[in-house]
CHARMM internal coordinates of N, CA and C (Angstrom, degrees):
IC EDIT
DIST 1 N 1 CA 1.4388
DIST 1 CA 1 C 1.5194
ANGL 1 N 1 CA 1 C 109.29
DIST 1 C 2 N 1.1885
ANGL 1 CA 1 C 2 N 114.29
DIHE 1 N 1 CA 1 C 2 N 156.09
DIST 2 N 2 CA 1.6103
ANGL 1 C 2 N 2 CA 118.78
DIHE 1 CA 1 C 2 N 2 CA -176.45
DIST 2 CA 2 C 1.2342
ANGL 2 N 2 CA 2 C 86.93
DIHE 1 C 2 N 2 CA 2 C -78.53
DIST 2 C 3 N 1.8228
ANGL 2 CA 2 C 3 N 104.28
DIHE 2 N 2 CA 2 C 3 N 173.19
DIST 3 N 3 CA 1.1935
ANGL 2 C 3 N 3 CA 125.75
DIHE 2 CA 2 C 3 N 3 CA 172.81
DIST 3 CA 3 C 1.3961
ANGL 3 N 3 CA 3 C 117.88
DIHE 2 C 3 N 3 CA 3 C -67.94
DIST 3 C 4 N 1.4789
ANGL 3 CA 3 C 4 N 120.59
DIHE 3 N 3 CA 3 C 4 N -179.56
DIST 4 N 4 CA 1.3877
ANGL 3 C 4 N 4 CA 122.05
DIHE 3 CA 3 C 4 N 4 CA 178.50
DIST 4 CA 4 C 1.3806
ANGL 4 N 4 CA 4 C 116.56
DIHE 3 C 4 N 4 CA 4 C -106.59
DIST 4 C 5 N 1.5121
ANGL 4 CA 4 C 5 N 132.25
DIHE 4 N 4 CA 4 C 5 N 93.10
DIST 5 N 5 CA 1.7939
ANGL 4 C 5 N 5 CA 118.32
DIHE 4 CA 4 C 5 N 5 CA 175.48
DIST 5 CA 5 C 1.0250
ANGL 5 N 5 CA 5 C 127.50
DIHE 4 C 5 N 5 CA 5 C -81.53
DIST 5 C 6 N 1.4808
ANGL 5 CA 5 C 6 N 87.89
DIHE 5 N 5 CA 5 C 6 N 155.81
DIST 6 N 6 CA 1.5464
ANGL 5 C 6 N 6 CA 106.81
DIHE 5 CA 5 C 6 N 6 CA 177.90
DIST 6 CA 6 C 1.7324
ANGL 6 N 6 CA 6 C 124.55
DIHE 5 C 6 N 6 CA 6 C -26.49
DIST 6 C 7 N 1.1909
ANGL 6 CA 6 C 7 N 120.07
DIHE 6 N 6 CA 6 C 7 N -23.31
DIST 7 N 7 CA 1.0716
ANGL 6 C 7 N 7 CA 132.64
DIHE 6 CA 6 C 7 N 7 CA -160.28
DIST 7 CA 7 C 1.2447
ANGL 7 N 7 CA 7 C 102.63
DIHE 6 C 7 N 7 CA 7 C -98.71
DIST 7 C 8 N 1.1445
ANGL 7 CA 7 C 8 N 140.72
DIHE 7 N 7 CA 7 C 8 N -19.34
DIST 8 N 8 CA 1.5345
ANGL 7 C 8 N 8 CA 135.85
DIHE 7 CA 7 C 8 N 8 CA -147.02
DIST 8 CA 8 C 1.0851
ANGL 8 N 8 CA 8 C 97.61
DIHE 7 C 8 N 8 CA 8 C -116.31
DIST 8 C 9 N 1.9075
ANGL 8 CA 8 C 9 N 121.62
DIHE 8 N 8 CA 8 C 9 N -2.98
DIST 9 N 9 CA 1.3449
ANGL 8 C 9 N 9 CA 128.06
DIHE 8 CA 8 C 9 N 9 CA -176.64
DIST 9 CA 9 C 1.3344
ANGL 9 N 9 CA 9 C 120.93
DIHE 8 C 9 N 9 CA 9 C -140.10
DIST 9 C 10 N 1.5231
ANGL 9 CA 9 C 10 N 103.58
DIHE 9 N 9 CA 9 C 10 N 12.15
DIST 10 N 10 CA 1.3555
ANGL 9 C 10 N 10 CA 129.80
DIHE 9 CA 9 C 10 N 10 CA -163.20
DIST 10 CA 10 C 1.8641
ANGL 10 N 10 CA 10 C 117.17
DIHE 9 C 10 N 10 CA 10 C -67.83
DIST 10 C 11 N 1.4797
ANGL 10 CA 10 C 11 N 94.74
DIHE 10 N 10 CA 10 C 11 N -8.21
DIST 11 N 11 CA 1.6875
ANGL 10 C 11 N 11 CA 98.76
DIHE 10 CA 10 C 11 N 11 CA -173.59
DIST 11 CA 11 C 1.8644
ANGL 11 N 11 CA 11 C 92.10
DIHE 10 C 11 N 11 CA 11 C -138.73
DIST 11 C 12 N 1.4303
ANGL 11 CA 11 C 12 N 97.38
DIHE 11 N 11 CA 11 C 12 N 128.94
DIST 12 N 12 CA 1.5002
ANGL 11 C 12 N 12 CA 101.94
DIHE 11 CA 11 C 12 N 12 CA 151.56
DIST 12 CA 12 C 1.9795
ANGL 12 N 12 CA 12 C 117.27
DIHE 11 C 12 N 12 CA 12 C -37.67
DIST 12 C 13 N 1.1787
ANGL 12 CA 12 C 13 N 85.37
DIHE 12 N 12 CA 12 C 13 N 137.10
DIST 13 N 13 CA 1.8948
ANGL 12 C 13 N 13 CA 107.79
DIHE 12 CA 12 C 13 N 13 CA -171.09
DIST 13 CA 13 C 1.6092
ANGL 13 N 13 CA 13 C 109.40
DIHE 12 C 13 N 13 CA 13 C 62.30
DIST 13 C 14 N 1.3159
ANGL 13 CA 13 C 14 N 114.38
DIHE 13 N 13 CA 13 C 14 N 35.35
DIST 14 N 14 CA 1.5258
ANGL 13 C 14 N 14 CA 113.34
DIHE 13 CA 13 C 14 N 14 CA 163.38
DIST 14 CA 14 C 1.2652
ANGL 14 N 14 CA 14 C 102.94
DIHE 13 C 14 N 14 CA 14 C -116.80
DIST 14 C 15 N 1.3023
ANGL 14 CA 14 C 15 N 114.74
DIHE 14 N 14 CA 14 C 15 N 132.43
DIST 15 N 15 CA 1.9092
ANGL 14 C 15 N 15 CA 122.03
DIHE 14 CA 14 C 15 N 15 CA 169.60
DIST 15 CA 15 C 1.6097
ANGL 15 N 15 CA 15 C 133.46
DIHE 14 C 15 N 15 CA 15 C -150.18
DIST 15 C 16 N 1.2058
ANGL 15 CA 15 C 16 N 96.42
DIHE 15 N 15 CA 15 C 16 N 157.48
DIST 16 N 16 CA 1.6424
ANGL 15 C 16 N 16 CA 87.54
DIHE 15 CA 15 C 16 N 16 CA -172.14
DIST 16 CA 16 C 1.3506
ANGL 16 N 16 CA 16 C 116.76
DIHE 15 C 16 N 16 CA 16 C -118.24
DIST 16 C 17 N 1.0700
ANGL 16 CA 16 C 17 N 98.05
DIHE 16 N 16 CA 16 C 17 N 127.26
DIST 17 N 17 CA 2.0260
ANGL 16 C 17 N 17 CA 106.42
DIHE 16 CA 16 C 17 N 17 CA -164.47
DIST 17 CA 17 C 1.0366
ANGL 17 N 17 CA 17 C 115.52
DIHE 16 C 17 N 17 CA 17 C -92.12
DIST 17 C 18 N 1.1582
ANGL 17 CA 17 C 18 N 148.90
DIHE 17 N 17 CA 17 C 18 N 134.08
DIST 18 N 18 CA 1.4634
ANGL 17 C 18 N 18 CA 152.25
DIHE 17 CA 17 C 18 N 18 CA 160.49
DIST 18 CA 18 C 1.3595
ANGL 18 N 18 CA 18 C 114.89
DIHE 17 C 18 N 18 CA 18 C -116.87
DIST 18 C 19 N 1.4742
ANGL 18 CA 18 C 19 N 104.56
DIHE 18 N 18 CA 18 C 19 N 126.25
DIST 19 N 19 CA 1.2817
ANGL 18 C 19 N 19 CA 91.76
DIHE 18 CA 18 C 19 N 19 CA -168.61
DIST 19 CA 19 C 2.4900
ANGL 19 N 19 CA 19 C 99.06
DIHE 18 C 19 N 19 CA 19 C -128.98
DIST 19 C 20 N 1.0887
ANGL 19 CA 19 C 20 N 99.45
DIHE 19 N 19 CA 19 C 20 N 144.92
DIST 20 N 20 CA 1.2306
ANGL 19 C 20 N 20 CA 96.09
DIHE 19 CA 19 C 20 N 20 CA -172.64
DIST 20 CA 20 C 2.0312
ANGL 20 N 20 CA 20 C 96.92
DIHE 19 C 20 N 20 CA 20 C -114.19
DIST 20 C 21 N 1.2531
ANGL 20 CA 20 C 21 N 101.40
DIHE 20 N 20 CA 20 C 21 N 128.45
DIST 21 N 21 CA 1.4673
ANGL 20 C 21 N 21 CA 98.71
DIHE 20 CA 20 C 21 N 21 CA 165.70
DIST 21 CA 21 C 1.6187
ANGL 21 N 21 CA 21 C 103.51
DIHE 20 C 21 N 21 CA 21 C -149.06
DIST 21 C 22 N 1.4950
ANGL 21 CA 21 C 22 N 119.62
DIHE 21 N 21 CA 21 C 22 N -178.82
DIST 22 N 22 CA 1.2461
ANGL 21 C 22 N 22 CA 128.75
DIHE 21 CA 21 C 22 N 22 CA -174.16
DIST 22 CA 22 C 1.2939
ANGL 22 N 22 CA 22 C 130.24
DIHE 21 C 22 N 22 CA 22 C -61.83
DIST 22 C 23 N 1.4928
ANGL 22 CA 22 C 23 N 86.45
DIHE 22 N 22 CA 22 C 23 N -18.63
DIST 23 N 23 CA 1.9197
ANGL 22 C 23 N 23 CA 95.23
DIHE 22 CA 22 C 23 N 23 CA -167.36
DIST 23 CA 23 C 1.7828
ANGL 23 N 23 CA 23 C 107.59
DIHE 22 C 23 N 23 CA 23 C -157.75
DIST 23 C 24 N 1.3235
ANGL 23 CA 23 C 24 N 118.57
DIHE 23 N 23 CA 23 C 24 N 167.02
DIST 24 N 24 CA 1.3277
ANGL 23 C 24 N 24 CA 118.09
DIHE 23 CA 23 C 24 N 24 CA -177.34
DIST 24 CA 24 C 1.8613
ANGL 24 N 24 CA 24 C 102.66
DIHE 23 C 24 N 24 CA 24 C -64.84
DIST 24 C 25 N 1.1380
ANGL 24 CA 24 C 25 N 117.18
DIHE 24 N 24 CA 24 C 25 N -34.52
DIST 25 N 25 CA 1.3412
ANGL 24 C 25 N 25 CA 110.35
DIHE 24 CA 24 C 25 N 25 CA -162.22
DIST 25 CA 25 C 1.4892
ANGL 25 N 25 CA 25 C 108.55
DIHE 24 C 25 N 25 CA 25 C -84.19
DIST 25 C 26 N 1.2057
ANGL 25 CA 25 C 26 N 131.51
DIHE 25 N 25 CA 25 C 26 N -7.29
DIST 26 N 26 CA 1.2733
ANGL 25 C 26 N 26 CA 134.31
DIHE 25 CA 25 C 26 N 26 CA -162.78
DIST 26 CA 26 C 1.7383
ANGL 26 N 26 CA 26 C 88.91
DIHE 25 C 26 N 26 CA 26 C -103.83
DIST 26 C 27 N 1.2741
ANGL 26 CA 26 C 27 N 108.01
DIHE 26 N 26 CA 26 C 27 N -48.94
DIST 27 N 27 CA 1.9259
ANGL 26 C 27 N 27 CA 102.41
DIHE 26 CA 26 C 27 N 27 CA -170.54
DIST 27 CA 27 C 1.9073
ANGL 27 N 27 CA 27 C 92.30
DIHE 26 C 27 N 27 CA 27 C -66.10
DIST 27 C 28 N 0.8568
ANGL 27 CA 27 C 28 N 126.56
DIHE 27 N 27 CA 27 C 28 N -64.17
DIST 28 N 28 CA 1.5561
ANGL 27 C 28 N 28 CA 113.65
DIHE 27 CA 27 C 28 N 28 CA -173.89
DIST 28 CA 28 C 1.1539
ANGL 28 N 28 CA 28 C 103.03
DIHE 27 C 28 N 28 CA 28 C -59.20
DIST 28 C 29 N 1.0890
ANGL 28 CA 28 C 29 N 164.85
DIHE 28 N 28 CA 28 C 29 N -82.61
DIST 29 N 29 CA 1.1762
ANGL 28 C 29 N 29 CA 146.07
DIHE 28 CA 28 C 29 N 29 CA 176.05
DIST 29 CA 29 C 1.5610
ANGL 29 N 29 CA 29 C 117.78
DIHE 28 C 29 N 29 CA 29 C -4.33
DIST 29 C 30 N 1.6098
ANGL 29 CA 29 C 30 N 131.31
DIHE 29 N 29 CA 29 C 30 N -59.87
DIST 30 N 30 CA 1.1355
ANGL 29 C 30 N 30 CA 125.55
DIHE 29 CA 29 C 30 N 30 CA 162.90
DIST 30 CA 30 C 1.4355
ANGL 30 N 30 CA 30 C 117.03
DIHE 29 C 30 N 30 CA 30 C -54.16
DIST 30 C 31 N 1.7906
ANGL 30 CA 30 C 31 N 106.56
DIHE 30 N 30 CA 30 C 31 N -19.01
DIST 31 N 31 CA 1.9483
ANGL 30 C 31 N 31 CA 83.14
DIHE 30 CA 30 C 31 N 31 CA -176.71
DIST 31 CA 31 C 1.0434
ANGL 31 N 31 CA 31 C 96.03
DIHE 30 C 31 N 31 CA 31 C -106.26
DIST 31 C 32 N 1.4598
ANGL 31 CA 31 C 32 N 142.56
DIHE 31 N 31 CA 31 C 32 N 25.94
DIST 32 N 32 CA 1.3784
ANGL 31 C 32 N 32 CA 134.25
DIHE 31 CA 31 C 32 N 32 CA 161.45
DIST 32 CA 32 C 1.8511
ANGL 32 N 32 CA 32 C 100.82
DIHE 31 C 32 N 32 CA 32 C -110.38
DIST 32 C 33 N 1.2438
ANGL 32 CA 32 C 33 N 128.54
DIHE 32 N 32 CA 32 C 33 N 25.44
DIST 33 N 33 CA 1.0628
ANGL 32 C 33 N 33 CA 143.99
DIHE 32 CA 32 C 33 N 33 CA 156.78
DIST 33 CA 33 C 1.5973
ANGL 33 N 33 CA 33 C 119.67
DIHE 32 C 33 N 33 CA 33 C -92.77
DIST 33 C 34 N 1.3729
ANGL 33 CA 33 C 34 N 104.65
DIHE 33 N 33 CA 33 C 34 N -52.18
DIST 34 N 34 CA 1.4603
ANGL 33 C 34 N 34 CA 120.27
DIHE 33 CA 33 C 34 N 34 CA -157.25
DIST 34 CA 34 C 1.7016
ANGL 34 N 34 CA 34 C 83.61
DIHE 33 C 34 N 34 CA 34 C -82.25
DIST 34 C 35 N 1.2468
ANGL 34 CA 34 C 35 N 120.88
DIHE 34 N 34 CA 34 C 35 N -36.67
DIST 35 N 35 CA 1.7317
ANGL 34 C 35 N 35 CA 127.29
DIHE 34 CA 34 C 35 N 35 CA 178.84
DIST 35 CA 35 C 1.3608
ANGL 35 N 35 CA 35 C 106.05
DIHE 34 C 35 N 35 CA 35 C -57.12
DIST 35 C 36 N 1.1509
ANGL 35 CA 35 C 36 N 129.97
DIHE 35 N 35 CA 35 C 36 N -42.11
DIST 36 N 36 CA 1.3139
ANGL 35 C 36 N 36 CA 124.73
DIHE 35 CA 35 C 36 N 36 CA -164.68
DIST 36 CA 36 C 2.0128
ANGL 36 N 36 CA 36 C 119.17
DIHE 35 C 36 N 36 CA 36 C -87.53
DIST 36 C 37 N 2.0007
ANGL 36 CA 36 C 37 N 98.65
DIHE 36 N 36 CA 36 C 37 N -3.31
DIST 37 N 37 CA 1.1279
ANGL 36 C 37 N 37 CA 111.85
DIHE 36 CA 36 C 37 N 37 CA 153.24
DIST 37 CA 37 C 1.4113
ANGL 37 N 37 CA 37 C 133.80
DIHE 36 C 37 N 37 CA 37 C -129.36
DIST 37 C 38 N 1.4656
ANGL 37 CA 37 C 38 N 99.97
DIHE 37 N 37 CA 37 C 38 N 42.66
DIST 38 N 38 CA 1.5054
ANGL 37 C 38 N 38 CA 94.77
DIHE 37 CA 37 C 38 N 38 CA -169.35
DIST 38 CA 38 C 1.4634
ANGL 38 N 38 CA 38 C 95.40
DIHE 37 C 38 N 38 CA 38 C -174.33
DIST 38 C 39 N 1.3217
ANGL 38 CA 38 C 39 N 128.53
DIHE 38 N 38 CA 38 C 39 N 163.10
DIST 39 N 39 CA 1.8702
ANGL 38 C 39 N 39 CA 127.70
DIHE 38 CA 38 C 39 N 39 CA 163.27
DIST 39 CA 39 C 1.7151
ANGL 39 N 39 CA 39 C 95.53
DIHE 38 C 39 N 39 CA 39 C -79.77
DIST 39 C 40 N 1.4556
ANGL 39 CA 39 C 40 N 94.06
DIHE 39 N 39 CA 39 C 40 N 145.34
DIST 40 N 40 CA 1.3049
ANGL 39 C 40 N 40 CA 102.82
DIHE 39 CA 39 C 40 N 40 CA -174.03
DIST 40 CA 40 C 2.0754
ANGL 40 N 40 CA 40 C 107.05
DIHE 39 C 40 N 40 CA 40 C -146.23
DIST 40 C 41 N 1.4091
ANGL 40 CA 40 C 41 N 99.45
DIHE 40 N 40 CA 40 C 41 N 130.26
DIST 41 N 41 CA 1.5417
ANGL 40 C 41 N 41 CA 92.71
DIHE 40 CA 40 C 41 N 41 CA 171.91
DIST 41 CA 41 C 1.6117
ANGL 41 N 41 CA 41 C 92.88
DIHE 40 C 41 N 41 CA 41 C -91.71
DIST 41 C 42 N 1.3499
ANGL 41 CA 41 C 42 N 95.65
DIHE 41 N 41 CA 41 C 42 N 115.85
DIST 42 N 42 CA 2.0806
ANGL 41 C 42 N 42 CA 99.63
DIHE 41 CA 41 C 42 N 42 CA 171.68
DIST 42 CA 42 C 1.3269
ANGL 42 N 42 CA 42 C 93.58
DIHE 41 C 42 N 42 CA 42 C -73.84
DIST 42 C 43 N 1.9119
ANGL 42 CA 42 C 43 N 99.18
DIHE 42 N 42 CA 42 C 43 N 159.45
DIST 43 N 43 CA 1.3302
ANGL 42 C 43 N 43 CA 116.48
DIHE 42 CA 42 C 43 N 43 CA 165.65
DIST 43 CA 43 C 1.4911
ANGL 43 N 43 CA 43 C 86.65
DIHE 42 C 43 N 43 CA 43 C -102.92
DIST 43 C 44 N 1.5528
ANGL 43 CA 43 C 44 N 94.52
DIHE 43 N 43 CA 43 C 44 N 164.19
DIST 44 N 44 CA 1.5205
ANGL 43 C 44 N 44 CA 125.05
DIHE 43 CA 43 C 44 N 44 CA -177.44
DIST 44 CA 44 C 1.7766
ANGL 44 N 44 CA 44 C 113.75
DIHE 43 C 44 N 44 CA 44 C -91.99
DIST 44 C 45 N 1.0831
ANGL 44 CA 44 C 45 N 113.46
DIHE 44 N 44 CA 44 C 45 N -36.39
DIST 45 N 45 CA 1.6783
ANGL 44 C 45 N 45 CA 130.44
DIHE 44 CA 44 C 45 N 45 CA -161.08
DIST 45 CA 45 C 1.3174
ANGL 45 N 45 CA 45 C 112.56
DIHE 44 C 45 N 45 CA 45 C -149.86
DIST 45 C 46 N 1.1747
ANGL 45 CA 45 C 46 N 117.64
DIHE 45 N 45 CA 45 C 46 N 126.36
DIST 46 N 46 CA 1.9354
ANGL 45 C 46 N 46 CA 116.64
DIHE 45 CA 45 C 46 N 46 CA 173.40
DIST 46 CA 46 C 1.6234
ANGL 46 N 46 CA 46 C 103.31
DIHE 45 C 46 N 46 CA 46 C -79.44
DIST 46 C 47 N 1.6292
ANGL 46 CA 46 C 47 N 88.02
DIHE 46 N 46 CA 46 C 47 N 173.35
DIST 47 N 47 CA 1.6945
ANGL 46 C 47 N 47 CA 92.59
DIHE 46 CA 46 C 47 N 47 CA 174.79
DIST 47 CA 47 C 1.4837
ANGL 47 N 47 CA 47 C 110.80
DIHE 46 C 47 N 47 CA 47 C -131.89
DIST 47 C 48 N 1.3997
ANGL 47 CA 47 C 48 N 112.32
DIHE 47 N 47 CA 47 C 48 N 153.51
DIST 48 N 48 CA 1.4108
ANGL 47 C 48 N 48 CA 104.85
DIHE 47 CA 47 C 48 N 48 CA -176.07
DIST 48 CA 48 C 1.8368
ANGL 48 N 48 CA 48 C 113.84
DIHE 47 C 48 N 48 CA 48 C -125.68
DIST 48 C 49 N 1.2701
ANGL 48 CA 48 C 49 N 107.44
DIHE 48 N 48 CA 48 C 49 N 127.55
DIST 49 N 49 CA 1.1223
ANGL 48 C 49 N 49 CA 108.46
DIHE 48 CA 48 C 49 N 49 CA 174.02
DIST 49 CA 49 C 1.0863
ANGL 49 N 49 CA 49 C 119.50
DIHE 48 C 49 N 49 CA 49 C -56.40
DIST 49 C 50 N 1.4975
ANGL 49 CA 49 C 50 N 131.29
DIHE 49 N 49 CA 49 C 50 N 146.01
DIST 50 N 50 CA 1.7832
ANGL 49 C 50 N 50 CA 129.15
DIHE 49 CA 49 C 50 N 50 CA 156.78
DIST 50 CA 50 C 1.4520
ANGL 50 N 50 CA 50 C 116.22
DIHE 49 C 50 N 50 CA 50 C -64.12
DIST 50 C 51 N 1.1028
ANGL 50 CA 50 C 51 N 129.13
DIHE 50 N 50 CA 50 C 51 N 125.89
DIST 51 N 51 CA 1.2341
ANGL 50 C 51 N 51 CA 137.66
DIHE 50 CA 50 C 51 N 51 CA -177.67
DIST 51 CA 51 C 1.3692
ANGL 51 N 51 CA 51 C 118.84
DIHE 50 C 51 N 51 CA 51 C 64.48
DIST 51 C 52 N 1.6520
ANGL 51 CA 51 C 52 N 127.19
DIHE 51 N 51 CA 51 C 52 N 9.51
DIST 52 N 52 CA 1.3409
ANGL 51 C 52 N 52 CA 132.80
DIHE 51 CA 51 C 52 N 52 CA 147.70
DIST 52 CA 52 C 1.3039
ANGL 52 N 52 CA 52 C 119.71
DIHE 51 C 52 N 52 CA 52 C -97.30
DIST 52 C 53 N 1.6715
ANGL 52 CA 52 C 53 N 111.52
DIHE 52 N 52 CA 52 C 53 N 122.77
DIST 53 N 53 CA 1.2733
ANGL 52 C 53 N 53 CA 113.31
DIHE 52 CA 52 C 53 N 53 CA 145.71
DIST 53 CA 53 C 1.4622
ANGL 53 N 53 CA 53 C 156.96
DIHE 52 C 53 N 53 CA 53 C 36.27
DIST 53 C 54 N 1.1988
ANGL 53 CA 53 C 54 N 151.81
DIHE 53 N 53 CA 53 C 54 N -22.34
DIST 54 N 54 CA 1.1302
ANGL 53 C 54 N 54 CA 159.48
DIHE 53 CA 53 C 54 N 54 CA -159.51
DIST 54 CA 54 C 1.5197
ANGL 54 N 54 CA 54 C 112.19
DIHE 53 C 54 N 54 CA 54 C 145.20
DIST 54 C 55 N 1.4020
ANGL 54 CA 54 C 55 N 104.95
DIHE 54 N 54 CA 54 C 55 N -164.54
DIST 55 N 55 CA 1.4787
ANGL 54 C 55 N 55 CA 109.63
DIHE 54 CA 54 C 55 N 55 CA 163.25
DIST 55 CA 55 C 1.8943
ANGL 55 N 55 CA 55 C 153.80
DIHE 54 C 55 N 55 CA 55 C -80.50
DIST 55 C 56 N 0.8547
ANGL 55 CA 55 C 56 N 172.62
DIHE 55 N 55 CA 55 C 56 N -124.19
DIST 56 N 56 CA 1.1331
ANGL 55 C 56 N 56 CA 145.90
DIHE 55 CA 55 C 56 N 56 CA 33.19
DIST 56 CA 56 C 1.5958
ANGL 56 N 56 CA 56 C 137.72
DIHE 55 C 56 N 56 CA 56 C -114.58
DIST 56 C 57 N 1.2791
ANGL 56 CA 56 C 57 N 129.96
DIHE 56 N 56 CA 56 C 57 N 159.11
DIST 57 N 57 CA 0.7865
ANGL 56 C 57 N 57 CA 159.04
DIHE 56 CA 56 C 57 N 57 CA -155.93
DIST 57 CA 57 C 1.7333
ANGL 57 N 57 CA 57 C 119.72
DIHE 56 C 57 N 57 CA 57 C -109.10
DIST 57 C 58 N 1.3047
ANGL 57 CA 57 C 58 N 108.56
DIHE 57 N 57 CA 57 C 58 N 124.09
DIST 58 N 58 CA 1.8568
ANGL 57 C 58 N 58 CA 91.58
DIHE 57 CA 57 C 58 N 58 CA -177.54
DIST 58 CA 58 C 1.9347
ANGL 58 N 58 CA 58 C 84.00
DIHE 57 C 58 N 58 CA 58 C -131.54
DIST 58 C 59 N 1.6251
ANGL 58 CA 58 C 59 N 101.35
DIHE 58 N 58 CA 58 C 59 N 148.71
DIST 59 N 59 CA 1.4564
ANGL 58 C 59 N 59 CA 110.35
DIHE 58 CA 58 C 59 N 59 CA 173.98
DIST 59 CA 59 C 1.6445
ANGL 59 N 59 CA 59 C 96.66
DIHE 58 C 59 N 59 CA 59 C -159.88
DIST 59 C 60 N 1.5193
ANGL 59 CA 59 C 60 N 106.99
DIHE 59 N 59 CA 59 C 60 N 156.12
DIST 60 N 60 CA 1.5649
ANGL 59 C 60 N 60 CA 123.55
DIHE 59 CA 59 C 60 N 60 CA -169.64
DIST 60 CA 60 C 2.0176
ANGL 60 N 60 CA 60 C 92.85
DIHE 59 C 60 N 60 CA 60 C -116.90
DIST 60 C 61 N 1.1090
ANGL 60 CA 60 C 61 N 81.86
DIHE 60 N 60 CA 60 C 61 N 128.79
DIST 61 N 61 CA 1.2224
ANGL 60 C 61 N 61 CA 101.94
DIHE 60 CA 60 C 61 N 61 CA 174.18
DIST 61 CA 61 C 1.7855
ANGL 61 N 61 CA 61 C 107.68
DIHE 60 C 61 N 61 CA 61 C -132.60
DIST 61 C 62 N 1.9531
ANGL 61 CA 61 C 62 N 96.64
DIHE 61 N 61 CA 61 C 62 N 143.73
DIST 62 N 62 CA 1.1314
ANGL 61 C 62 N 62 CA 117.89
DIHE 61 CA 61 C 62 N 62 CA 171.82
DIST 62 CA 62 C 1.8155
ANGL 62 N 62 CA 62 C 124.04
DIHE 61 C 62 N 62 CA 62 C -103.63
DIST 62 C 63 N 1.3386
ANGL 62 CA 62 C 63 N 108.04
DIHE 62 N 62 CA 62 C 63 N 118.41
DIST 63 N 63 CA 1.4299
ANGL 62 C 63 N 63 CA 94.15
DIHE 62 CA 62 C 63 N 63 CA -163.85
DIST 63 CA 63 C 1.8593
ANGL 63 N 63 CA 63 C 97.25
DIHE 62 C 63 N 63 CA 63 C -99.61
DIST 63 C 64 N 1.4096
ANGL 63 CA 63 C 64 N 109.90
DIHE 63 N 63 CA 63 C 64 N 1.01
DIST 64 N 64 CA 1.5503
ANGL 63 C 64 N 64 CA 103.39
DIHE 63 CA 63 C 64 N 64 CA -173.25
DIST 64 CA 64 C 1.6911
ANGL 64 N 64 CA 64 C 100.86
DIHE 63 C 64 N 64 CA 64 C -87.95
DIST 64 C 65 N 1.1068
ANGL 64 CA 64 C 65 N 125.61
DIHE 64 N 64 CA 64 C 65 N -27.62
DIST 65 N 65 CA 1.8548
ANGL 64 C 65 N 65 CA 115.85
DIHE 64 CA 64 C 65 N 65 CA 153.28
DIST 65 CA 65 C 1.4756
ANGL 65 N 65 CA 65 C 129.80
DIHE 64 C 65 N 65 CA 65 C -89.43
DIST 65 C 66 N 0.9999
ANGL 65 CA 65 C 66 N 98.55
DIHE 65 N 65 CA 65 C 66 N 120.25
DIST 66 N 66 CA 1.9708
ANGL 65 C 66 N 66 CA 110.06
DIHE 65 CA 65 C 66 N 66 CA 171.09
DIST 66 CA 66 C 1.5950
ANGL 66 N 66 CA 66 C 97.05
DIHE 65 C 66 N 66 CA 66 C -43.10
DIST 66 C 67 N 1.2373
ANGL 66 CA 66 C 67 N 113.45
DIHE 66 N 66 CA 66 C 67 N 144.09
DIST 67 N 67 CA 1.5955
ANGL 66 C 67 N 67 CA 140.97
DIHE 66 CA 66 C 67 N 67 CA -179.87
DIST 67 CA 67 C 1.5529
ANGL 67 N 67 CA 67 C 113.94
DIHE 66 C 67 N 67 CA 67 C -77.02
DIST 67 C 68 N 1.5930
ANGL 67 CA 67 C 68 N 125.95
DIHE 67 N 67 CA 67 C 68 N -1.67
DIST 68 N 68 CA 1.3125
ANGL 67 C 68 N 68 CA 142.48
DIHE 67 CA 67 C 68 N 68 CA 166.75
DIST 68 CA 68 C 1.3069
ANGL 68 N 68 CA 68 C 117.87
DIHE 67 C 68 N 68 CA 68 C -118.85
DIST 68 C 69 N 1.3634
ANGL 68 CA 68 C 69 N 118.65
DIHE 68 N 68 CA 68 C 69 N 20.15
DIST 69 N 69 CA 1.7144
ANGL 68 C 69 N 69 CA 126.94
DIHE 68 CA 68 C 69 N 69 CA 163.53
DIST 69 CA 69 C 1.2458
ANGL 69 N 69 CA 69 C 114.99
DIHE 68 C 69 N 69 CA 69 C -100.24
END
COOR INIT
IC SEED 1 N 1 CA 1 C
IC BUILD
């Protein structure tokens, strides 16, 4: 995964999630969780390391707007 910039964290209640699980359906599943309380830029596709483990997943989430605005 690329690095993380300055920018993507540049304001209080902006963050960037990474999330590692076993399989494609289990990491979206958490970001259609974290979506349903928070603004969220979804990722489209996980990524998989060579010779690691499972999947992961990176998404930016906004915690300064409610997830029903």
């Amino acid at each position: 995964m690329r690095q993380i910039s300055d920018a993507q964290v540049a304001v209080p209640g902006l963050a960037v999630v990474e999330v590692a699980a076993a399989d494609d359906e289990t990491a979206f599943a958490v970001q259609e969780l974290l979506g349903a309380r928070c603004v969220i830029a979804p990722a489209d596709r996980t990524t998989r390391e060579p010779g690691e483990p499972g999947v992961r997943l990176r998404l930016f989430l906004d915690l300064r707007e409610d997830a029903d605005t």
